[in-house]
C-alpha positions in Angstrom: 88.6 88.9 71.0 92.3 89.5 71.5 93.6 88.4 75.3 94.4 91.7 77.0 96.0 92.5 80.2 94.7 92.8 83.8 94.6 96.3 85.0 97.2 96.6 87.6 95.0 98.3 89.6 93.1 95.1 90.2 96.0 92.5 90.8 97.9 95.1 92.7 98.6 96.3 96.8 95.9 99.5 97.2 97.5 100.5 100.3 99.8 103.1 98.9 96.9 104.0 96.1 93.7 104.8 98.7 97.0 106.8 101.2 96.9 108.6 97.8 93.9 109.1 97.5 92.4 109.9 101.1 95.0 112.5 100.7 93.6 114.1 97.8 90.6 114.4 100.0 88.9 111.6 98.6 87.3 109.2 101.6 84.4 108.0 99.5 86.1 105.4 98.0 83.2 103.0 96.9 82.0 105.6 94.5 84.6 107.0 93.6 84.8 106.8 89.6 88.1 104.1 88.7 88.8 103.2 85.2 88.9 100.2 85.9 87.5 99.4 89.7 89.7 97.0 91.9 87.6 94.2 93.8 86.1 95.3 96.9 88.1 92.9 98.8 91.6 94.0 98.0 90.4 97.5 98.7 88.8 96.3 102.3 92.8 94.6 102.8 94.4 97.6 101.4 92.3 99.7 104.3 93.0 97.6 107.4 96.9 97.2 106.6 96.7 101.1 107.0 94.7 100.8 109.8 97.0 98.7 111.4 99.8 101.1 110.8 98.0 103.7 112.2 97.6 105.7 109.1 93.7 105.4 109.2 91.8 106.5 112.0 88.5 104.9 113.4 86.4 106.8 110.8 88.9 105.7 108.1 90.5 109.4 107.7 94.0 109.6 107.6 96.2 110.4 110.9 98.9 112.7 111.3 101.6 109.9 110.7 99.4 109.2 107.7 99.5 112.1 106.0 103.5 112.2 106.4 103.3 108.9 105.1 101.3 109.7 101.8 104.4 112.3 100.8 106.5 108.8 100.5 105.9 106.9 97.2 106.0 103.6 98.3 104.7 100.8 100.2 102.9 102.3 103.1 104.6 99.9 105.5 108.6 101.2 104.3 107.4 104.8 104.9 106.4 103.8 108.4 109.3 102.1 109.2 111.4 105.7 107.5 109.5 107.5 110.1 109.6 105.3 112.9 113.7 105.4 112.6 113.8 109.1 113.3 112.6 108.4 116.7 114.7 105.6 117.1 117.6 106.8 116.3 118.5 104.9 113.2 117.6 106.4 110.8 120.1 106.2 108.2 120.0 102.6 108.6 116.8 101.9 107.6 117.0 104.7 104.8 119.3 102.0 103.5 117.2 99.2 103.9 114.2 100.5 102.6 116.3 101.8 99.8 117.4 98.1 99.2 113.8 96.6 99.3 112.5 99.1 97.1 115.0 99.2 94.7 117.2 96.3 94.9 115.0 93.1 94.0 117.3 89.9 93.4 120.4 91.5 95.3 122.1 87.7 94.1 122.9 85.6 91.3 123.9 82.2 90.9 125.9 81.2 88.0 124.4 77.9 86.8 128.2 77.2 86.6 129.4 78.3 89.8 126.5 78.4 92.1 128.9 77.2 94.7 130.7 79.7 95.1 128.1 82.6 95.1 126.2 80.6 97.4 129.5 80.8 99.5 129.8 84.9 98.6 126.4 85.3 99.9 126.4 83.6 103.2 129.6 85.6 104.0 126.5 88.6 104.3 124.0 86.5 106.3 123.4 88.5 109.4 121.8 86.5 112.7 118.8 88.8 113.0 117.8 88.4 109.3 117.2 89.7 105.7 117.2 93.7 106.6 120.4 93.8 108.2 121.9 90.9 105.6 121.0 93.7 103.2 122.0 96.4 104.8 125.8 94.6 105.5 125.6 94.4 101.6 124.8 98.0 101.1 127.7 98.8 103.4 129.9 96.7 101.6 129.5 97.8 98.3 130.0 101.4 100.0 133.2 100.6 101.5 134.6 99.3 98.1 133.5 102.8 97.0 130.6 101.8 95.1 132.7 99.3 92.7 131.4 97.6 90.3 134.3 94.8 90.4 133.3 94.5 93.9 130.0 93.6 92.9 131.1 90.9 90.4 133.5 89.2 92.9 130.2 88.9 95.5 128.1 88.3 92.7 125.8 91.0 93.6 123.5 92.7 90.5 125.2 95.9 90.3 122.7 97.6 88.5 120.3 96.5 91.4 122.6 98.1 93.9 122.8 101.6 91.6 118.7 101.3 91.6 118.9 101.0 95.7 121.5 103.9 95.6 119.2 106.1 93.5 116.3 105.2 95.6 118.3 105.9 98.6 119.3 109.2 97.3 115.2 110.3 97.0 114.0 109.7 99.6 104.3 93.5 108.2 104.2 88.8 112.8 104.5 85.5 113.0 105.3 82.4 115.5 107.2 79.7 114.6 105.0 76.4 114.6 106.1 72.8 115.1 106.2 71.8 111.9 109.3 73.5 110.7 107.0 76.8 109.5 105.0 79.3 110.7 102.1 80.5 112.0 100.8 84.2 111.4 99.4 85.8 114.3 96.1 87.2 112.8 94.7 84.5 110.6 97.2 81.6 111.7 97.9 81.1 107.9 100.5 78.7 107.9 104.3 80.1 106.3 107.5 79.2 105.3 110.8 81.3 105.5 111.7 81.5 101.6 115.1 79.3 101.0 116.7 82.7 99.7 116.6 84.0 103.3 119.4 84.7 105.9 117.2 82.5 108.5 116.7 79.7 106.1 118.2 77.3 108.2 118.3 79.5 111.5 114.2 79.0 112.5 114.4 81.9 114.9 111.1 81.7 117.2 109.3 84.9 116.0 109.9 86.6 113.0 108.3 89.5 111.0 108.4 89.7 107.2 108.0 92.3 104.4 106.1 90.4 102.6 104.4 86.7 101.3 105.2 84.6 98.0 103.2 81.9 97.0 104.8 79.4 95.2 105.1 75.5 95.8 104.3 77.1 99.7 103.1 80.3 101.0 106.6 82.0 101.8 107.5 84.7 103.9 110.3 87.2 102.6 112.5 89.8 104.2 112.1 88.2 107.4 113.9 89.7 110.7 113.9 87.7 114.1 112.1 89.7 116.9 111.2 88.8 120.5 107.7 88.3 121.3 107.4 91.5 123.8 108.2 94.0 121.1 104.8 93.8 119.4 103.4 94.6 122.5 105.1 97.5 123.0 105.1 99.2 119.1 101.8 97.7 118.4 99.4 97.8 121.4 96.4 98.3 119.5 96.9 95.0 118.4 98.6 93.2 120.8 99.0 92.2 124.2 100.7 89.8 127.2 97.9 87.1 127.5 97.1 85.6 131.1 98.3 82.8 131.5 95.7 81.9 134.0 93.3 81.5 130.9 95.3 79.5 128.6 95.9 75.7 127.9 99.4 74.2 128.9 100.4 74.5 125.3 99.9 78.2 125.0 100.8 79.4 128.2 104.6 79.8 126.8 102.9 81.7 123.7 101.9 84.8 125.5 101.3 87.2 123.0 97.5 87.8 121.9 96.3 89.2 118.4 93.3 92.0 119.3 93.0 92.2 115.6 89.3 90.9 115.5 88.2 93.5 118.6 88.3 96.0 115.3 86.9 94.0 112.5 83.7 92.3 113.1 83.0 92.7 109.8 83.9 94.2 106.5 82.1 97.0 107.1 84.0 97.9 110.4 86.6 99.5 108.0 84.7 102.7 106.9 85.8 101.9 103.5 83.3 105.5 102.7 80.8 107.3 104.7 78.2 106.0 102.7 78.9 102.9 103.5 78.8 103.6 107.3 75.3 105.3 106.9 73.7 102.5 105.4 75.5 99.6 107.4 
């Protein structure tokens, strides 16, 4: 038989897929008739990552934000953060850097000949806080040399990355720094590494949230951004809170953020991944 492909469905992030579809009015997912059906398990991830952005409600039907969300085609967590902006007042900042992320994979190159020098280019970008605003000082960049493509080749920047971020732009996910030079994410504790592409490469902020994990010689995290513990507590109560001290060892006392993430998911099943599943669980 001749090798074929794996369905991308079934190697693939569902989050943006089941936003889709819950949209469409379908909430019986497990029967629900797929070409080619992904593995329970990435569709139980898929789930609680829109849980945990509030898309999905306790019954697993879509919220208010989630149904703005679903008119966004991308990653559920950019379309949050589009939202979230409004509110915040900077918006057209992250319209940028969601343009960038979406569109603008491998910003860099490096010249097996000079990799010097773009290596010098690129730190001239690196912003304290981390990879969003790094890319966002790129975007501006390229806009104050009115969009040149000469600018682009002097920075070694991938122009045609930075007309794909443009054209996006146009249309339209917490760790703890651990001992050993890495990271621990607050959920699971999976163990991380900030990718050697990063702005914080060589910074080790304290906390950090990422876009995203790569798993190569080590589990890496990318687009990180340097954040102060007390934020997740106030954007993400649901999930997090100030621990008491009183009930902690020495060696956590100074960590006093708590994950609540387990209060919601005893099991698999706590995800309402359909309603047939509920009535028979």
């Amino acid at each position: 038989m001749l090798p074929t492909s794996i369905p991308d469905i079934q190697c693939q992030n569902l989050a943006h897929t089941i936003l889709i579809l819950k949209a469409m009015g379908i909430n019986d997912l497990l029967n629900f008739d797929f070409m080619d059906p992904p593995p329970q398990q990435t569709m139980i991830t898929a789930l609680e990552n829109l849980y945990a952005l509030s898309a999905l409600d306790d019954e697993g039907l879509l919220t208010r934000l989630g149904w703005k969300m679903a008119d966004f085609p991308m990653d559920p967590k950019l379309s949050k953060m589009l939202i979230a902006s409004v509110d915040l007042g900077c918006s057209e900042e992250v319209l940028t850097i969601v343009a960038m992320i979406s569109g603008a994979k491998n910003v860099f190159y490096r010249p097996k000949d000079k990799q010097a020098q773009a290596d010098a280019k690129k730190a001239k970008f690196h912003q304290p806080e981390g990879d969003y605003l790094t890319l966002l000082a790129v975007y501006e960049g390229w806009k104050n040399s009115k969009f040149s493509n000469p600018w682009c080749h002097k920075n070694y920047i991938q122009s045609r990355a930075m007309r794909r971020a443009q054209d996006v732009r146009k249309q339209l996910h917490a760790a703890k720094k651990d001992p050993q030079d890495g990271y621990k994410t607050l959920v699971k504790g999976t163990p991380v590494f900030i990718h050697p592409s990063s702005a914080l490469f060589n910074r080790a902020p304290e906390w950090i949230i990422y876009h995203e994990l790569v798993l190569t010689t080590k589990e890496y995290c990318r687009d990180v951004t340097a954040i102060e513990p007390k934020w997740l507590t106030e954007v993400a109560p649901t999930f997090f809170k100030v621990a008491d001290a009183k009930t902690m060892s020495k060696r956590k006392q100074n960590e006093r953020v708590q994950p609540l993430f387990d209060r919601f998911a005893k099991s698999e099943n706590d995800w309402r991944i359909s309603k047939v599943k509920r009535s028979t669980s």
